[in-house]
mmCIF file of the C-alpha atoms, coordinates in Angstrom:
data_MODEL
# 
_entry.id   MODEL 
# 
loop_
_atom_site.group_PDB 
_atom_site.id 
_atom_site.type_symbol 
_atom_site.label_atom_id 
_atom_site.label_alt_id 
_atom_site.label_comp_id 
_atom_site.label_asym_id 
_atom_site.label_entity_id 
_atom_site.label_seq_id 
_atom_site.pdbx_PDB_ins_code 
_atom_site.Cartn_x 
_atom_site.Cartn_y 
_atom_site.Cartn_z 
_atom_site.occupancy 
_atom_site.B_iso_or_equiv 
_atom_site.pdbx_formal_charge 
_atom_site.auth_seq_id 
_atom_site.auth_comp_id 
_atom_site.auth_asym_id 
_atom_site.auth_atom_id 
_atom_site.pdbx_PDB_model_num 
ATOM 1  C CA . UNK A 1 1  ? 35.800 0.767  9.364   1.00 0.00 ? 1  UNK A CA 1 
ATOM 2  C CA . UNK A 1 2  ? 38.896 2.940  10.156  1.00 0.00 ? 2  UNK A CA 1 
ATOM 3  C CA . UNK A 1 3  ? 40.128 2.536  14.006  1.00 0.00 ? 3  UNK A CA 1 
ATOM 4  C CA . UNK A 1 4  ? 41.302 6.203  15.173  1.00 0.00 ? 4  UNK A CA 1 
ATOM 5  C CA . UNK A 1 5  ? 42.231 7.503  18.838  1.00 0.00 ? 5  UNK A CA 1 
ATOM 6  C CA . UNK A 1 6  ? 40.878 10.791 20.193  1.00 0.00 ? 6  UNK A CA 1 
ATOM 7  C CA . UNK A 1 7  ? 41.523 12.565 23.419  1.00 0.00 ? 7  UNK A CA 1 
ATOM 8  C CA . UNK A 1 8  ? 38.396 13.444 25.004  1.00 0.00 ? 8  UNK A CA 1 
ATOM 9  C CA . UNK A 1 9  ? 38.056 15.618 27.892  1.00 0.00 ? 9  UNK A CA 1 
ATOM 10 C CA . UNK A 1 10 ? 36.797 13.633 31.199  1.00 0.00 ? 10 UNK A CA 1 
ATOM 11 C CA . UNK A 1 11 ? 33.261 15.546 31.263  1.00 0.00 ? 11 UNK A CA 1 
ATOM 12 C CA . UNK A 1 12 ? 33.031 14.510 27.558  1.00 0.00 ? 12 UNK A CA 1 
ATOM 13 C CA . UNK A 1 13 ? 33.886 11.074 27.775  1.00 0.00 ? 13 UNK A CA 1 
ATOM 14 C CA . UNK A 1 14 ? 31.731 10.605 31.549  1.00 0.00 ? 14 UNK A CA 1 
ATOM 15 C CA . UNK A 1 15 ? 28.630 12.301 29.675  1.00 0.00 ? 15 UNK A CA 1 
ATOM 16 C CA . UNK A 1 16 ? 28.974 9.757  26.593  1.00 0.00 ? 16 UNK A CA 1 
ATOM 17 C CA . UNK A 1 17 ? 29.875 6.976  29.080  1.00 0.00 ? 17 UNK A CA 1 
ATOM 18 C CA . UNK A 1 18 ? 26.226 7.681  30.667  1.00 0.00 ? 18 UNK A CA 1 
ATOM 19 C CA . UNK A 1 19 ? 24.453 8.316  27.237  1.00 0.00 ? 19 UNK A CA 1 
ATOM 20 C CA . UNK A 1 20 ? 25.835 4.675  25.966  1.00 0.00 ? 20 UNK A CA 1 
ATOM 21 C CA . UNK A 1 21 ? 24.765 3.067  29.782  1.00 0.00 ? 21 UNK A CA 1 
ATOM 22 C CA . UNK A 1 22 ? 21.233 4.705  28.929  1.00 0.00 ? 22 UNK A CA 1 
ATOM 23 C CA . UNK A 1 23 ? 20.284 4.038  25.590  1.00 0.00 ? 23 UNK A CA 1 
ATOM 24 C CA . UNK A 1 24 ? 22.197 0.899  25.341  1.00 0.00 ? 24 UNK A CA 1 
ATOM 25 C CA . UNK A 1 25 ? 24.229 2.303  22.768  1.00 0.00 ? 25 UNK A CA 1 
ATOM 26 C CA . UNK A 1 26 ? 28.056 1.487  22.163  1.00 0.00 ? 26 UNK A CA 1 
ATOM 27 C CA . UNK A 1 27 ? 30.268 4.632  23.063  1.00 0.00 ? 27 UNK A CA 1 
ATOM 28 C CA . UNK A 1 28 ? 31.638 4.353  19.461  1.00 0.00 ? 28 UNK A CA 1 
ATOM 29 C CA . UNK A 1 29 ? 28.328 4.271  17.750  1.00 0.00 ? 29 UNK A CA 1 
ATOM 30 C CA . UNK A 1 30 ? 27.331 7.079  20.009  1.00 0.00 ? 30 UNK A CA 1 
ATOM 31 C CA . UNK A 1 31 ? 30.888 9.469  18.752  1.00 0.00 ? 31 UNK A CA 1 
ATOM 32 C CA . UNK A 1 32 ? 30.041 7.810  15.066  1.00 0.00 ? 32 UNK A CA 1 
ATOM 33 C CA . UNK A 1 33 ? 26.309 9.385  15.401  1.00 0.00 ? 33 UNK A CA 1 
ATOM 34 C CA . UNK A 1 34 ? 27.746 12.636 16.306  1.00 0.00 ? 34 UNK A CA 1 
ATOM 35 C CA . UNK A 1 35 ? 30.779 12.766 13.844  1.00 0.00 ? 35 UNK A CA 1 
ATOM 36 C CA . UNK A 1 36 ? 27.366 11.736 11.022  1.00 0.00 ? 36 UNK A CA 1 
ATOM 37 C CA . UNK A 1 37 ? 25.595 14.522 12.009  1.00 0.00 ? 37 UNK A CA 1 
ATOM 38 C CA . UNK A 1 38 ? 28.846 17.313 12.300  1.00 0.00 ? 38 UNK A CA 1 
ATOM 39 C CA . UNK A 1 39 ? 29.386 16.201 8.662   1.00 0.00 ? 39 UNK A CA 1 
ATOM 40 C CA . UNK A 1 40 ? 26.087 16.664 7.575   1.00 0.00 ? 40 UNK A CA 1 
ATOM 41 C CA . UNK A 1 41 ? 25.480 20.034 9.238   1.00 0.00 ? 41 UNK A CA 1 
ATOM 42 C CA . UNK A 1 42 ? 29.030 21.075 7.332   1.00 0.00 ? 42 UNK A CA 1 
ATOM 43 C CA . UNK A 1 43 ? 27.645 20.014 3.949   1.00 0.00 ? 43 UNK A CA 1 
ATOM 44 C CA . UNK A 1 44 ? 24.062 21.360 4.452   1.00 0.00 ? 44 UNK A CA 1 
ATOM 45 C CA . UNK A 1 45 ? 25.960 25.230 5.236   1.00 0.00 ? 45 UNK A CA 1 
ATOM 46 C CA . UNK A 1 46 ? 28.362 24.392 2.186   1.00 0.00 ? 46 UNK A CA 1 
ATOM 47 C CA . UNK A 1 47 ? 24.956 23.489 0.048   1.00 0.00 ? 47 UNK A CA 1 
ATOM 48 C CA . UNK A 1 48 ? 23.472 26.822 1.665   1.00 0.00 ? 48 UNK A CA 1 
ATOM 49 C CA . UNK A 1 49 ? 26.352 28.768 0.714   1.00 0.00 ? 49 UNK A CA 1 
ATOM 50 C CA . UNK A 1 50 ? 26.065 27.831 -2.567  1.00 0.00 ? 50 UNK A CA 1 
ATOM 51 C CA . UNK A 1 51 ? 22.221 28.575 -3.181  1.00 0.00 ? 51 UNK A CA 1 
ATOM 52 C CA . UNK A 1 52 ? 23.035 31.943 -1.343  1.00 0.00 ? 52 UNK A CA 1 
ATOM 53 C CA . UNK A 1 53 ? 25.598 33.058 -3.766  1.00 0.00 ? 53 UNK A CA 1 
ATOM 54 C CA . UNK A 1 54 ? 23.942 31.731 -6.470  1.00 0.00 ? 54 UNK A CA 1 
ATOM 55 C CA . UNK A 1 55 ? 20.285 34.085 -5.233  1.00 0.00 ? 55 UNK A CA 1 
ATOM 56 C CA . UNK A 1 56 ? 22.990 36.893 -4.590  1.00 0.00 ? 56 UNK A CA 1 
ATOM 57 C CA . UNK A 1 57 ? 23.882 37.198 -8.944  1.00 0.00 ? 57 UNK A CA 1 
ATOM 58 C CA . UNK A 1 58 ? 20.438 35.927 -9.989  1.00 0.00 ? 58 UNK A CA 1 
ATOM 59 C CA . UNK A 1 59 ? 19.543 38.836 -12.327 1.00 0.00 ? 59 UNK A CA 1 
ATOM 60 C CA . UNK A 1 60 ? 22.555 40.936 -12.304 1.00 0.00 ? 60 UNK A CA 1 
ATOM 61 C CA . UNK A 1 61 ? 23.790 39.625 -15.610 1.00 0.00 ? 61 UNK A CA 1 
ATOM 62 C CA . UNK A 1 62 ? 23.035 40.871 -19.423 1.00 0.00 ? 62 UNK A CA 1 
ATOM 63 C CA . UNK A 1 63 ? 23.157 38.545 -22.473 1.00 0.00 ? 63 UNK A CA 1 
ATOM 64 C CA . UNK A 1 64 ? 21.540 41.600 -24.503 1.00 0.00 ? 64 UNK A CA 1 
ATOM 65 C CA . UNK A 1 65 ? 19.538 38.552 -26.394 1.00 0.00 ? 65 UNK A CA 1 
ATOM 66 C CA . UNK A 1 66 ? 16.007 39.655 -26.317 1.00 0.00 ? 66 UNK A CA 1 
ATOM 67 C CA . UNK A 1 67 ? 15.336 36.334 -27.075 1.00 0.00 ? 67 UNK A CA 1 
ATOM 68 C CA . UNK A 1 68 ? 17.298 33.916 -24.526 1.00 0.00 ? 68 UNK A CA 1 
ATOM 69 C CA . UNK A 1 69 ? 13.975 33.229 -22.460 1.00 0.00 ? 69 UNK A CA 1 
ATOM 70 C CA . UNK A 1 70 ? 12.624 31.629 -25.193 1.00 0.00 ? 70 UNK A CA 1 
ATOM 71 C CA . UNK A 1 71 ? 15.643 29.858 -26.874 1.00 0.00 ? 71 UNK A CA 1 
ATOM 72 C CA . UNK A 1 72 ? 17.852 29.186 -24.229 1.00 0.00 ? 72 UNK A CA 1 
ATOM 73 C CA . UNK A 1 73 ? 18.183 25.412 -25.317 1.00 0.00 ? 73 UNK A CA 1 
ATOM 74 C CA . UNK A 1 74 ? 19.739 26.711 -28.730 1.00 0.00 ? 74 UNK A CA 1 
ATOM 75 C CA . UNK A 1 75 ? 21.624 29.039 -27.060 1.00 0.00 ? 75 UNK A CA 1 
ATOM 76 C CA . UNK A 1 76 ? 23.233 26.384 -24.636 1.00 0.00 ? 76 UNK A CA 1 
ATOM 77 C CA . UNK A 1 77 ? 23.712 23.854 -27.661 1.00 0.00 ? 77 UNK A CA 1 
ATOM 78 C CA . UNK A 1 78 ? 25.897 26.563 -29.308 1.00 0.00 ? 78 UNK A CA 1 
ATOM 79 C CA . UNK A 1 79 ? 27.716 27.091 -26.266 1.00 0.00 ? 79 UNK A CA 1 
ATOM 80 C CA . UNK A 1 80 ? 28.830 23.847 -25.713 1.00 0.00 ? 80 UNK A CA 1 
ATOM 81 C CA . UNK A 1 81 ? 30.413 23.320 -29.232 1.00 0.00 ? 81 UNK A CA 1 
ATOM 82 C CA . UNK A 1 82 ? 27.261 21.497 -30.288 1.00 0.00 ? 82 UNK A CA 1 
# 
């Protein structure tokens, strides 16, 4: 683990100070709970983001190959050099 210092506010660190006496939780696995979850909620939007952008082109996009449903393995093969 990585020691760090942060400043807390003294309603923020009375309210964790009263979560750790009642759940019998250490005040530093209470703050590493709630940094877990901040990160989590960041990469779930970023992962949203993506799948919204990606539902935003979905069909706006021509290959003018009639037949690309079909062969789009073949197709992909030749793009890649293969």
């Amino acid at each position: 683990m990585v020691r760090t210092q942060v400043q807390l506010t003294e309603e923020q660190f009375e309210a964790l100070k009263a979560m750790s006496a009642a759940s019998g939780v250490s005040l530093a696995e209470i703050v590493r709970r709630a940094v877990d979850r901040m990160i989590s909620e960041y990469r779930g939007s970023e992962r949203d983001d993506c799948i919204s952008r990606a539902i935003a082109v979905a069909g706006k996009f021509r290959s003018g190959l009639g037949d690309l449903s079909v062969e789009h393995d073949k197709y992909f093969v030749e793009a890649m050099g293969g």
